[in-house]
ChimeraX commands (.cxc) that place a marker at each C-alpha (Angstrom):
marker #1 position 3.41,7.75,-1.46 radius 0.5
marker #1 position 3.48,4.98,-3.88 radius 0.5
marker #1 position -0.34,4.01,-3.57 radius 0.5
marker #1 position -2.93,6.02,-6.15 radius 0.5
marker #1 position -6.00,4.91,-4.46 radius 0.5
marker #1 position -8.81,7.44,-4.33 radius 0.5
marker #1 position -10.94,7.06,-0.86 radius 0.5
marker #1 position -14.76,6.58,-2.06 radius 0.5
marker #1 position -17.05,8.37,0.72 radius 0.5
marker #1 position -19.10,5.21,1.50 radius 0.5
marker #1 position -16.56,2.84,2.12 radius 0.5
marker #1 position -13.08,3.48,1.66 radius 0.5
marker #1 position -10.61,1.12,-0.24 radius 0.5
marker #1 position -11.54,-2.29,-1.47 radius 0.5
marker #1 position -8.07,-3.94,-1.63 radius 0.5
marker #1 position -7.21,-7.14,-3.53 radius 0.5
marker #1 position -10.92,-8.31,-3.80 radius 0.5
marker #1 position -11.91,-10.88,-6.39 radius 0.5
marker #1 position -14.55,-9.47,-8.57 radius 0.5
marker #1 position -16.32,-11.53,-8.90 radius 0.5
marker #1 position -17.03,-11.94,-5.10 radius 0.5
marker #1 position -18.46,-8.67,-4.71 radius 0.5
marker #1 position -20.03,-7.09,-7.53 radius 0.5
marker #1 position -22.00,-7.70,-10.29 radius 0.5
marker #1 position -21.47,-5.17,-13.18 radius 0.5
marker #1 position -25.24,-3.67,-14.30 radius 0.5
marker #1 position -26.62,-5.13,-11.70 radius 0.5
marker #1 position -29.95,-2.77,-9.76 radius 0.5
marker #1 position -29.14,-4.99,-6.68 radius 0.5
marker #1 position -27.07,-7.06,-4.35 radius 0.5
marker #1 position -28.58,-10.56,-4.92 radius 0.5
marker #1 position -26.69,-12.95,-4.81 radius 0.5
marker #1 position -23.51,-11.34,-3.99 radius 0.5
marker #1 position -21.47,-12.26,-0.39 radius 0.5
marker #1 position -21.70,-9.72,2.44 radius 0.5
marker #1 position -18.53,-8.14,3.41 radius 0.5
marker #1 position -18.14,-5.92,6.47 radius 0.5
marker #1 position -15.75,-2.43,7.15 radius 0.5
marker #1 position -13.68,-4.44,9.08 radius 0.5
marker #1 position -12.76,-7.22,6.41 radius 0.5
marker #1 position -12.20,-4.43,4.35 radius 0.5
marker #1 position -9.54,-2.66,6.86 radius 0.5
marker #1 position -8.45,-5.93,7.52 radius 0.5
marker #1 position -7.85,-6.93,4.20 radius 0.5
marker #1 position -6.09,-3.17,3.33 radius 0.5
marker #1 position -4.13,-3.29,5.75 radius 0.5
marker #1 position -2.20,-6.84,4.75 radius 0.5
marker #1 position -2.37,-5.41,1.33 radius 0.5
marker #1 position -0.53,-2.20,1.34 radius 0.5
marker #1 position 2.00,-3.22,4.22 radius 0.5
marker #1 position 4.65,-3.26,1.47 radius 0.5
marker #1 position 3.00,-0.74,-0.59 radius 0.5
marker #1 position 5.99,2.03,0.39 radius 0.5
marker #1 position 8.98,-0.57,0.45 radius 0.5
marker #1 position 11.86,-0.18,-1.80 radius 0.5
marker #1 position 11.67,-1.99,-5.05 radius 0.5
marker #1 position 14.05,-4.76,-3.83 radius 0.5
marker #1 position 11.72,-5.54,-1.27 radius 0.5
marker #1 position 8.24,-5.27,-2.70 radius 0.5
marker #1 position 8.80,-6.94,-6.09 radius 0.5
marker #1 position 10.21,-10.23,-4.73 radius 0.5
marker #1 position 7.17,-10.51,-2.74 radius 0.5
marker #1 position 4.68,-9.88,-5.90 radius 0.5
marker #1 position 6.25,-13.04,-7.81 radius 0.5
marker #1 position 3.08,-14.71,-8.03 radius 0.5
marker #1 position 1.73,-11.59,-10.47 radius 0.5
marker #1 position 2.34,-10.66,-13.45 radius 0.5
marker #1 position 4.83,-7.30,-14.03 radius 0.5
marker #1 position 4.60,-5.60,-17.37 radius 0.5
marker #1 position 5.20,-2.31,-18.79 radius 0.5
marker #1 position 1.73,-0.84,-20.50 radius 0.5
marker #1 position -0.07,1.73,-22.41 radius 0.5
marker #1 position -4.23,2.09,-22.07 radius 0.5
marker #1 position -6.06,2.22,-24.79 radius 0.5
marker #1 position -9.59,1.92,-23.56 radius 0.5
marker #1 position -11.32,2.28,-21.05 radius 0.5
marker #1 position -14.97,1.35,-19.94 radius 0.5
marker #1 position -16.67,2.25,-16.42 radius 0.5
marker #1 position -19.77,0.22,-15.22 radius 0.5
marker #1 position -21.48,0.71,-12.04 radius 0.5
marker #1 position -21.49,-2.27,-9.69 radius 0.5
marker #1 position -22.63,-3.32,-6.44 radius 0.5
marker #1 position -21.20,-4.51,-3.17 radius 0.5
marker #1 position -23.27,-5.70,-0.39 radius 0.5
marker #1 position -21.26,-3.85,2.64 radius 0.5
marker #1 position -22.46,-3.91,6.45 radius 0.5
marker #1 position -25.86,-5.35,5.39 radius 0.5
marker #1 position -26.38,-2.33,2.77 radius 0.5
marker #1 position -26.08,-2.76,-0.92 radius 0.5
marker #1 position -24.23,0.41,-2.03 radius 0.5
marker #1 position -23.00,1.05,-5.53 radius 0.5
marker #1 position -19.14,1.27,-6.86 radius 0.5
marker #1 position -17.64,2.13,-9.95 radius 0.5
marker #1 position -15.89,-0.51,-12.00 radius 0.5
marker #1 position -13.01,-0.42,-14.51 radius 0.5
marker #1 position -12.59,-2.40,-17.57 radius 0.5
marker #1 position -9.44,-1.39,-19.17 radius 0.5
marker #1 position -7.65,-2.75,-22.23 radius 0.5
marker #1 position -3.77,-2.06,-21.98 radius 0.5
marker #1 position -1.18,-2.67,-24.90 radius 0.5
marker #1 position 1.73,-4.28,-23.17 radius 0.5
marker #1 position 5.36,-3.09,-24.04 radius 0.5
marker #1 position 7.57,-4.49,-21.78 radius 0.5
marker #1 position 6.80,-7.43,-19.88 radius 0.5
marker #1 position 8.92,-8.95,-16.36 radius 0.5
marker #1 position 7.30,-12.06,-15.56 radius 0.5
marker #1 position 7.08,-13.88,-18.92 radius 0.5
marker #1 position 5.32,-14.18,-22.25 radius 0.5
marker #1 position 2.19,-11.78,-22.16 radius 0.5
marker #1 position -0.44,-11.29,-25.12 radius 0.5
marker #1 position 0.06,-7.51,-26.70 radius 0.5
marker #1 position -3.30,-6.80,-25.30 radius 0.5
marker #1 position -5.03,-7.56,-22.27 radius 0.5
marker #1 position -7.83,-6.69,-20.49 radius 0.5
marker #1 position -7.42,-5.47,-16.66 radius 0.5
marker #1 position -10.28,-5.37,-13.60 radius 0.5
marker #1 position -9.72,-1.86,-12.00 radius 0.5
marker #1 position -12.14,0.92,-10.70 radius 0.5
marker #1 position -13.32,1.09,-6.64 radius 0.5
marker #1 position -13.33,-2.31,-5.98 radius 0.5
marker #1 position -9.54,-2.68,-6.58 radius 0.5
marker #1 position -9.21,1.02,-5.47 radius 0.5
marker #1 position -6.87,1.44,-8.50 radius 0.5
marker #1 position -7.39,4.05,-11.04 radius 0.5
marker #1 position -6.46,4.25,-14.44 radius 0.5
marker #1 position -6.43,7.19,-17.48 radius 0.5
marker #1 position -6.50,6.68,-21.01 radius 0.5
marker #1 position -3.28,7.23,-22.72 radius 0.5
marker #1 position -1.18,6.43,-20.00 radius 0.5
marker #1 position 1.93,4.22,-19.86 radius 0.5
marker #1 position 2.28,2.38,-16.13 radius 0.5
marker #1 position 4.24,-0.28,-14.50 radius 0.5
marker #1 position 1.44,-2.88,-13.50 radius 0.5
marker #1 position 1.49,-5.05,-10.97 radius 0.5
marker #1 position -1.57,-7.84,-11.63 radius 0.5
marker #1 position -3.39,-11.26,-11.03 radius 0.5
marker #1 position -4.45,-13.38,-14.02 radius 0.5
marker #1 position -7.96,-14.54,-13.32 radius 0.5
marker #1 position -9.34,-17.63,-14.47 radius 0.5
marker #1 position -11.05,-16.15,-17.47 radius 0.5
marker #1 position -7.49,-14.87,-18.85 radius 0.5
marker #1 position -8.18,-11.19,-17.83 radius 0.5
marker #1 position -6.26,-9.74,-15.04 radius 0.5
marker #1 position -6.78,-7.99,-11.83 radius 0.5
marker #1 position -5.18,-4.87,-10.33 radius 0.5
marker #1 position -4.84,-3.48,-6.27 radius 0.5
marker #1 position -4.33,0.01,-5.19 radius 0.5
marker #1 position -1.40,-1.34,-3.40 radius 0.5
marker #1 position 0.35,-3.60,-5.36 radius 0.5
marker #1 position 2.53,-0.44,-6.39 radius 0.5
marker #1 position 1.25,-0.09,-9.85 radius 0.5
marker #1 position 2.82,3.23,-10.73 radius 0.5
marker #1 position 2.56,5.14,-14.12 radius 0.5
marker #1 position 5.69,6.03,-16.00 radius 0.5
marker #1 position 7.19,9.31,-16.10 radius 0.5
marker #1 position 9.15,12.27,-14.39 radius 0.5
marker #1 position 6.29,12.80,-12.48 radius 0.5
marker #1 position 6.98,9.33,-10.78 radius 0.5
marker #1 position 9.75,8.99,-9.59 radius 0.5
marker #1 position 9.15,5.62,-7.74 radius 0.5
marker #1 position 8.67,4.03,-11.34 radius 0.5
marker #1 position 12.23,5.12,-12.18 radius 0.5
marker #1 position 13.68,2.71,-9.11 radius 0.5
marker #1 position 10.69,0.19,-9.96 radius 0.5
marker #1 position 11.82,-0.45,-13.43 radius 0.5
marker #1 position 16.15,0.17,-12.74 radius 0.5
marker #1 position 15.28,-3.08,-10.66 radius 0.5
marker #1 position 13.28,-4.36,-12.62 radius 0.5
marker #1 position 15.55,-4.59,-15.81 radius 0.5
marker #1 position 18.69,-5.64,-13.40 radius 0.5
marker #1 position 17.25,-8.45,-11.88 radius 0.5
marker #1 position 18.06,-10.76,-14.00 radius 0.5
marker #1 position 21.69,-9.79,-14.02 radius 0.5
marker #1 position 21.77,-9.50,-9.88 radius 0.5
marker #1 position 23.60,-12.26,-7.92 radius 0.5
marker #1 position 20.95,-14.56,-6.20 radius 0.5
marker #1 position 22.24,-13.32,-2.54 radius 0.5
marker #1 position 20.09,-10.62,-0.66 radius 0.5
marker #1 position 20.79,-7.14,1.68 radius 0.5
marker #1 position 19.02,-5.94,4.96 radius 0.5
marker #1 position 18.95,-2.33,5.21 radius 0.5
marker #1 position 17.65,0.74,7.06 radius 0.5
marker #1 position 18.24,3.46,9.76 radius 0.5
marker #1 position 18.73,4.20,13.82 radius 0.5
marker #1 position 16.48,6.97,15.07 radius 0.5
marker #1 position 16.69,8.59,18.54 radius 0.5
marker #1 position 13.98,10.01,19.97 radius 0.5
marker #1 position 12.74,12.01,23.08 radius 0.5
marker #1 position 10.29,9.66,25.56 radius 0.5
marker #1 position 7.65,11.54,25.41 radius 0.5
marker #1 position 7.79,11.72,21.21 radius 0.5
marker #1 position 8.52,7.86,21.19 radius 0.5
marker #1 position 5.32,7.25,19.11 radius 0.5
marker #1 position 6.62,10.23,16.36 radius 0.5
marker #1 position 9.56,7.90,14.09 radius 0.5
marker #1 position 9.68,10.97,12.22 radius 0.5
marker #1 position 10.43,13.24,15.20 radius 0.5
marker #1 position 13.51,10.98,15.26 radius 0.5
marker #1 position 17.36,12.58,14.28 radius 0.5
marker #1 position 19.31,9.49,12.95 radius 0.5
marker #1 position 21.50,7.60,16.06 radius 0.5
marker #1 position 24.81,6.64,14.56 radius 0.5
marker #1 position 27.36,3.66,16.17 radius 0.5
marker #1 position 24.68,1.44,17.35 radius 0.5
marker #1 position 25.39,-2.85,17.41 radius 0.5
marker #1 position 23.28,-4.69,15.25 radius 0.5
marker #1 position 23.13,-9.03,15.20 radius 0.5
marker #1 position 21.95,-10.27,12.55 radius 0.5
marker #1 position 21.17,-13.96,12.79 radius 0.5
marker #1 position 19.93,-16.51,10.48 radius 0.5
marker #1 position 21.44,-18.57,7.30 radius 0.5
marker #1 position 24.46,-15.87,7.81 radius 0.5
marker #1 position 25.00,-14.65,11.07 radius 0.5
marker #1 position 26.88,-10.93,11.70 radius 0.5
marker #1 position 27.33,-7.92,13.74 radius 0.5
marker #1 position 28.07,-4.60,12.79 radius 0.5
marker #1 position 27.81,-1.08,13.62 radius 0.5
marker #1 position 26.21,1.68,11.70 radius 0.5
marker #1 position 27.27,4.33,10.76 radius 0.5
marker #1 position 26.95,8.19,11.92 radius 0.5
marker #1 position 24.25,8.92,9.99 radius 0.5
marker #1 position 22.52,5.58,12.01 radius 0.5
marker #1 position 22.07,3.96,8.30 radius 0.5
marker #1 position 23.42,0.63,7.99 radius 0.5
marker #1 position 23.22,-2.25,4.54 radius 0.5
marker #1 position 24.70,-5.27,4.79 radius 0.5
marker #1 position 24.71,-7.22,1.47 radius 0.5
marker #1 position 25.28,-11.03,0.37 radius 0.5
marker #1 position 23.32,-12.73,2.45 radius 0.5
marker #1 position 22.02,-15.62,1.33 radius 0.5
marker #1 position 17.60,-16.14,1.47 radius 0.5
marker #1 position 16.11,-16.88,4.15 radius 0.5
marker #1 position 14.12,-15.50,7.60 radius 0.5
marker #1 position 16.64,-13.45,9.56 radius 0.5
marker #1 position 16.60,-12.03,13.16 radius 0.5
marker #1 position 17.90,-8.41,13.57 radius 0.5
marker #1 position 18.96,-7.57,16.96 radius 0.5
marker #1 position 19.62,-4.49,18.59 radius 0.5
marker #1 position 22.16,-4.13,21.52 radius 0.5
marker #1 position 20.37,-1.11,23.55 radius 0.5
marker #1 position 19.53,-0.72,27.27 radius 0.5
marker #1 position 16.66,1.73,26.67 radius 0.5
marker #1 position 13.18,1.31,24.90 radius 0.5
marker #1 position 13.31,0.14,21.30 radius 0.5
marker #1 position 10.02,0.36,19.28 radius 0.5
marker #1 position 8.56,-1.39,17.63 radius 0.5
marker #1 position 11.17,-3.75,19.32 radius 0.5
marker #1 position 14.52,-4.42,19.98 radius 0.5
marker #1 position 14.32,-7.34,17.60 radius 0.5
marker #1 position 12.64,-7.96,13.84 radius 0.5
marker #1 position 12.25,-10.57,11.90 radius 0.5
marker #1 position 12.27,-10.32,8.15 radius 0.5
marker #1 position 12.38,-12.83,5.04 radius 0.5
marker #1 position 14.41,-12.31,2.60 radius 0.5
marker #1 position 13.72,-13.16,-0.96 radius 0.5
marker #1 position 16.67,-14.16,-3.71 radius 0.5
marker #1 position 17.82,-11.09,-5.27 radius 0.5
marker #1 position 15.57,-8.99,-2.83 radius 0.5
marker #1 position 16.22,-6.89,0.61 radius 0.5
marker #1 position 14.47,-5.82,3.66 radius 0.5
marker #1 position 14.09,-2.01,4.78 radius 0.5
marker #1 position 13.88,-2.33,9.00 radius 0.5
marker #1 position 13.64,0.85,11.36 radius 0.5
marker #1 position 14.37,0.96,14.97 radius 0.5
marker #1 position 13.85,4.03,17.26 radius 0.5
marker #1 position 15.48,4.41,20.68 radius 0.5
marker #1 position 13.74,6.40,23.39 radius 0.5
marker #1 position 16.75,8.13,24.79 radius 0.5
marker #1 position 16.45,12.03,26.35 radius 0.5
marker #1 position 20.19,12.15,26.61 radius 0.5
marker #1 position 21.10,11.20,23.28 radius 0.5
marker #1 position 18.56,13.18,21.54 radius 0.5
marker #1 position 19.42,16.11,22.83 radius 0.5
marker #1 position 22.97,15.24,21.99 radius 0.5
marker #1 position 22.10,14.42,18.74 radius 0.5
marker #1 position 19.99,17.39,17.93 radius 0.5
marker #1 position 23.33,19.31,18.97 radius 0.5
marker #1 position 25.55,17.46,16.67 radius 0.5
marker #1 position 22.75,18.47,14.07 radius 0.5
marker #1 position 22.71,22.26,15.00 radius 0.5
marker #1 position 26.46,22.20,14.90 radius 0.5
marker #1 position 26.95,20.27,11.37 radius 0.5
marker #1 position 24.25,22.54,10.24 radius 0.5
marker #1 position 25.61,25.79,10.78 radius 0.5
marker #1 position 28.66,24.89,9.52 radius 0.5
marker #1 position 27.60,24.20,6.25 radius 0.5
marker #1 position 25.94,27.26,6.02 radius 0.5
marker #1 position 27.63,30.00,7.60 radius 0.5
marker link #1:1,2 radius 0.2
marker link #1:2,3 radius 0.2
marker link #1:3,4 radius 0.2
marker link #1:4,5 radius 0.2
marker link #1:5,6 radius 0.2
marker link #1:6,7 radius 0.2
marker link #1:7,8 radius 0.2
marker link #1:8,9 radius 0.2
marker link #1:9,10 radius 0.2
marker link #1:10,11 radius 0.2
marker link #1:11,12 radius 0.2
marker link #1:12,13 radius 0.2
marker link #1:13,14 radius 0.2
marker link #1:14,15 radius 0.2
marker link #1:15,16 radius 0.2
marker link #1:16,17 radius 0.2
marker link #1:17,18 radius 0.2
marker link #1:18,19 radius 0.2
marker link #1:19,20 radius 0.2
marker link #1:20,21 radius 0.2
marker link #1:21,22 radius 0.2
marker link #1:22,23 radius 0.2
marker link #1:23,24 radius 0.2
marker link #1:24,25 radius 0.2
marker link #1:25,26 radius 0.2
marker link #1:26,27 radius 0.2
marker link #1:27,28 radius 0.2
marker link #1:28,29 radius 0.2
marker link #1:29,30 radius 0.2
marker link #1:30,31 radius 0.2
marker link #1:31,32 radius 0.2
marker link #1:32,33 radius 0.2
marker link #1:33,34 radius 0.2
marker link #1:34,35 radius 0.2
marker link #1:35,36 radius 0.2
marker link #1:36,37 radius 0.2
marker link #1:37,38 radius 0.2
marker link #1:38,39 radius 0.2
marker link #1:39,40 radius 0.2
marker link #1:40,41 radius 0.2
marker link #1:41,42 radius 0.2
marker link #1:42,43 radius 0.2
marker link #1:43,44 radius 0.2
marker link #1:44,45 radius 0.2
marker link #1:45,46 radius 0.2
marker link #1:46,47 radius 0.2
marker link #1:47,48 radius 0.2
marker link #1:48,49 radius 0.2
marker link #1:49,50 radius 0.2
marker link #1:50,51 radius 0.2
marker link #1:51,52 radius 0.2
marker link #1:52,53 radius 0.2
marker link #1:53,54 radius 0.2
marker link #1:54,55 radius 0.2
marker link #1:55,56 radius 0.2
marker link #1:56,57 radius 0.2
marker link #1:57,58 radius 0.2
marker link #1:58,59 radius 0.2
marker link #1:59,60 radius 0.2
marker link #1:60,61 radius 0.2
marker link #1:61,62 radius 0.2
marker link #1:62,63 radius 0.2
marker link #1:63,64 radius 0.2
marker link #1:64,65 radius 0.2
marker link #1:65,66 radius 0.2
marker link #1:66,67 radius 0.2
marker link #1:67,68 radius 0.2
marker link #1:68,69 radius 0.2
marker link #1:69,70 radius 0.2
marker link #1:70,71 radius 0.2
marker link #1:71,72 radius 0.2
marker link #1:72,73 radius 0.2
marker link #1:73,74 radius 0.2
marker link #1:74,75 radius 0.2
marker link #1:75,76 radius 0.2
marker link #1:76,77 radius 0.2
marker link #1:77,78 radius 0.2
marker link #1:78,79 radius 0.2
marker link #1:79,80 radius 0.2
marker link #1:80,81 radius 0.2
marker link #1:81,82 radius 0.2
marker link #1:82,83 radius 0.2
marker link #1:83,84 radius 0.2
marker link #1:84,85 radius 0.2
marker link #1:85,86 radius 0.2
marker link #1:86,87 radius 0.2
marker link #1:87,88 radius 0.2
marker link #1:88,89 radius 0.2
marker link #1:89,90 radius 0.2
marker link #1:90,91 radius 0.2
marker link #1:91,92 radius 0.2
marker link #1:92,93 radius 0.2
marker link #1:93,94 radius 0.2
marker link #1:94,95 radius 0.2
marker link #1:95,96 radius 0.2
marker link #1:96,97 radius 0.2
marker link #1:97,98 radius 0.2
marker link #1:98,99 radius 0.2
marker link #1:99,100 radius 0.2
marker link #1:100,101 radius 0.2
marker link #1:101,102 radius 0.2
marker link #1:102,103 radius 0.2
marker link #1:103,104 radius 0.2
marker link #1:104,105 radius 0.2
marker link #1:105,106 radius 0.2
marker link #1:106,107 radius 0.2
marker link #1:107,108 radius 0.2
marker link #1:108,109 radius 0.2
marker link #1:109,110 radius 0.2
marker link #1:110,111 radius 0.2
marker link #1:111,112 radius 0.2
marker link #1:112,113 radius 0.2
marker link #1:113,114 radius 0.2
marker link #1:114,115 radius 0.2
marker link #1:115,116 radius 0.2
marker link #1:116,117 radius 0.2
marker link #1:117,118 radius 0.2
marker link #1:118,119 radius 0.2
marker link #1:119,120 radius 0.2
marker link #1:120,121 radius 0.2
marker link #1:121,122 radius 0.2
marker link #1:122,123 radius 0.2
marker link #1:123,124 radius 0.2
marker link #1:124,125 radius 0.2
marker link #1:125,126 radius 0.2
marker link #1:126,127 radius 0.2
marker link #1:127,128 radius 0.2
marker link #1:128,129 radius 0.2
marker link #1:129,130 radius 0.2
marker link #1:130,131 radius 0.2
marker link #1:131,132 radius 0.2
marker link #1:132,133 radius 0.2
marker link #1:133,134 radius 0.2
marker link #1:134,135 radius 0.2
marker link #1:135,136 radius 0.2
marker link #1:136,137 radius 0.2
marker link #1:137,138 radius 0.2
marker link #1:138,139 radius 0.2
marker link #1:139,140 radius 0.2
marker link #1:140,141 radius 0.2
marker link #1:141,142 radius 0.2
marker link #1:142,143 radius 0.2
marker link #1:143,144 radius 0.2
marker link #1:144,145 radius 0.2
marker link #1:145,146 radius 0.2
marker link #1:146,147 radius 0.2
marker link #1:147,148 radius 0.2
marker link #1:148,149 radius 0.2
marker link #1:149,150 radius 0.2
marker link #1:150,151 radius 0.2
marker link #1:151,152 radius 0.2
marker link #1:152,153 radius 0.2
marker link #1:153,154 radius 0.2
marker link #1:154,155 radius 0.2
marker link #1:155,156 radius 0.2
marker link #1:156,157 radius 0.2
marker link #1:157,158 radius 0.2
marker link #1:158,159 radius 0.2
marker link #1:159,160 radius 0.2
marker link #1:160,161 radius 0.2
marker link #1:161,162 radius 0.2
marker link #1:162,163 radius 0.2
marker link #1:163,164 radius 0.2
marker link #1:164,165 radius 0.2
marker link #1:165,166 radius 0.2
marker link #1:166,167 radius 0.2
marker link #1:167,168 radius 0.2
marker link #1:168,169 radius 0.2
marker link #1:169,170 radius 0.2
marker link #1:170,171 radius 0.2
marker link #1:171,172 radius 0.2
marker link #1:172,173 radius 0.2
marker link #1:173,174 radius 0.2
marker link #1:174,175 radius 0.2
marker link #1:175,176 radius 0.2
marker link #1:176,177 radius 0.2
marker link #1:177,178 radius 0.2
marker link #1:178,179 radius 0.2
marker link #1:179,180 radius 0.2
marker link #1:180,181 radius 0.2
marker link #1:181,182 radius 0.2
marker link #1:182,183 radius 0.2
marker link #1:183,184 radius 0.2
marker link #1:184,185 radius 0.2
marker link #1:185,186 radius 0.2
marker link #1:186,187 radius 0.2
marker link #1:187,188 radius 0.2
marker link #1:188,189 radius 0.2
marker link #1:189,190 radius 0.2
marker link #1:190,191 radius 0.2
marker link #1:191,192 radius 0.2
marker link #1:192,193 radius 0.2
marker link #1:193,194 radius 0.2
marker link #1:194,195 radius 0.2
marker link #1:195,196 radius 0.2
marker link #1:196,197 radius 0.2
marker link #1:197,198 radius 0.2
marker link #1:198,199 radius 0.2
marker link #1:199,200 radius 0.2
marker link #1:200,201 radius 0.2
marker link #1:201,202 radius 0.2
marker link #1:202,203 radius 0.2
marker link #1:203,204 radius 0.2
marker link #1:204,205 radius 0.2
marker link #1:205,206 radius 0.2
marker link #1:206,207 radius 0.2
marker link #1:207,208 radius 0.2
marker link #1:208,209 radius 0.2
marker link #1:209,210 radius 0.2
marker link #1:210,211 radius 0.2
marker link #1:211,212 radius 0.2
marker link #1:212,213 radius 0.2
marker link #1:213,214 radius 0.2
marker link #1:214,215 radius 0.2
marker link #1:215,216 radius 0.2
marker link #1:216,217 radius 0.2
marker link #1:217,218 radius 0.2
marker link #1:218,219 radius 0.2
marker link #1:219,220 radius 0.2
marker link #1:220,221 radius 0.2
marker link #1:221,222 radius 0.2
marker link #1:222,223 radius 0.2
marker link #1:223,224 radius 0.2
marker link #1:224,225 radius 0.2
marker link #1:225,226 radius 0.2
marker link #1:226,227 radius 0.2
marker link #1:227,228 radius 0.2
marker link #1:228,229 radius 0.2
marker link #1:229,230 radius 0.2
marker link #1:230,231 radius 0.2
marker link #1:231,232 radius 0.2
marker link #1:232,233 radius 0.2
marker link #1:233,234 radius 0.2
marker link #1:234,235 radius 0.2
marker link #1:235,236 radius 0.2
marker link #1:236,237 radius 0.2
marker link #1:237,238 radius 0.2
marker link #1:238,239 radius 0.2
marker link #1:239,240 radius 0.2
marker link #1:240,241 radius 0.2
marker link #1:241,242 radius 0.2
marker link #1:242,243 radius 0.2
marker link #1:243,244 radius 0.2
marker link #1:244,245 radius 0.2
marker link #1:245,246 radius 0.2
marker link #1:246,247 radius 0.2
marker link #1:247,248 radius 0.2
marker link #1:248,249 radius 0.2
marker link #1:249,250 radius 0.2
marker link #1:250,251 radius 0.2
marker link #1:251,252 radius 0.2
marker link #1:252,253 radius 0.2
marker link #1:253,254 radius 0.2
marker link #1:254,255 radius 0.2
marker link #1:255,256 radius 0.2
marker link #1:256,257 radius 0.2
marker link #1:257,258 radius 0.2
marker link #1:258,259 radius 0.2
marker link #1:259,260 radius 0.2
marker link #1:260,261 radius 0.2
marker link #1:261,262 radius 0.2
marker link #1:262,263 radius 0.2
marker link #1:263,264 radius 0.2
marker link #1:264,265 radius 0.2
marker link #1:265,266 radius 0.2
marker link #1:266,267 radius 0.2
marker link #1:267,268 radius 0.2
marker link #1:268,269 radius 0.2
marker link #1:269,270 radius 0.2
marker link #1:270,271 radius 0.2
marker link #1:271,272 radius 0.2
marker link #1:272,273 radius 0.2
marker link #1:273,274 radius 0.2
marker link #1:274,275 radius 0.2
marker link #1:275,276 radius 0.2
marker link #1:276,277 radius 0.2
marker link #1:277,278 radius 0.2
marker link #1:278,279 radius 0.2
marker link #1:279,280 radius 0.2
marker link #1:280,281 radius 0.2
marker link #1:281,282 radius 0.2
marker link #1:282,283 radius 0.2
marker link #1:283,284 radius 0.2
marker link #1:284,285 radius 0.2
marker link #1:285,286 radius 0.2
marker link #1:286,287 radius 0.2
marker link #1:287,288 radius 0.2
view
């Protein structure tokens, strides 16, 4: 998983919350401070980390209002602060971290900045370690980081910050046309909740409508791409007689120089089973 966030056992995460809203570093109480219940929270997480797992191409056209940079911390300081949550005034730990910046996507950047991290952004950082960030620049000139924005440190331990920053440094160089991409499951009706009970479902009809319109058919494995389209909000179609979840059609926006990763499964009993044959087959004949 992409997302670093570490649960606290009051509350869970505290995604993309302006710090100032909720907390008051030092503080003994809640004074003052606006009242926020679990549900906001969930609410609020949820919208946040929808495209916390999404490939690179996808997530980082959709962060453009943040700034991207390469960085290295040098300091850290943790403060205990306050959030007034379902009428109680519990405490949370607060991050002030001072980053050297090596590498930046989005612009000019001073060599050192100051981020907001700790539980209320339910991001986490360590001294000494180099990360892609992913952050907002508040009105003071500091900047603001969320669990789920994808920030990702650097290193062979990561491999998601390998594809991160291969996009990253090729955008620039990538034609301004788009791709939708992703995979045909099959699965049996009673497992049609389980995606990952699914065995991919190859030659299925896809229409795609939109600024381009298309059809095509995917291939054995059930993975399809199709690239150059131009930006725009796209409907992906499905031609199936049985139950498609989440549905037979999904929308999805595409961003210049960005993609879409969709999913459909097919609730089929037939076809699994076939399918699961195919795999038994292919699988014993590789290893013998």
């Amino acid at each position: 998983m992409r997302n670093r966030f570490k649960p606290l056992p009051l509350f869970g995460s505290l995604l993309l919350l302006p710090l100032s809203s909720f907390a008051q570093t030092n503080g003994a109480d809640c004074t003052g401070l606006k009242a926020v219940t679990t549900a906001e929270l969930s609410q609020r997480e949820e919208v946040a980390c929808k495209l916390n797992l999404a490939p690179a191409c996808e997530r980082i056209p959709q962060l453009s209002d943040q700034a991207i940079f390469v960085a290295t911390v040098q300091k850290i300081v943790e403060t205990e602060g306050r959030i007034l949550l379902d009428g109680h005034c519990d405490r949370t730990k607060i991050q002030t971290v001072t980053v050297q910046v090596k590498e930046s996507f989005s612009g000019p950047l001073p060599t050192n900045l100051v981020l907001h991290a700790g539980d209320l952004n339910g991001e986490y950082f360590n001294k000494g370690e180099t990360a892609i960030i992913f952050a907002k620049r508040l009105n003071d000139g500091t900047y603001s980081v969320s669990g789920c924005s994808g920030t990702t440190p650097v290193g062979k331990d990561w491999p998601e910050s390998k594809e991160d920053l291969e996009y990253l440094r090729s955008r620039d160089k990538l034609p301004l046309t788009s791709s939708i991409m992703g995979a045909i499951f099959v699965v049996p009706p009673e497992d049609g909740v389980h995606k990952w009970m699914g065995i991919g479902f190859g030659n299925q009809t896809l229409a795609i409508s939109g600024p381009r319109s298309i059809q095509v058919t995917t291939a054995k494995t059930g993975e399809f791409k199709i690239d150059d389209l131009p930006p725009g909000a796209y409907t992906v179609h499905i031609g199936s007689s049985k139950r498609v979840f989440p549905s037979a059609e999904q929308q999805v926006n595409l961003k210049a120089k960005g993609c879409a990763h969709i999913e459909f499964g097919i609730e089929s009993a037939e076809d699994y089973r076939e399918a699961v044959k195919r795999f038994v087959t292919k699988a014993n004949a590789n290893h013998p």
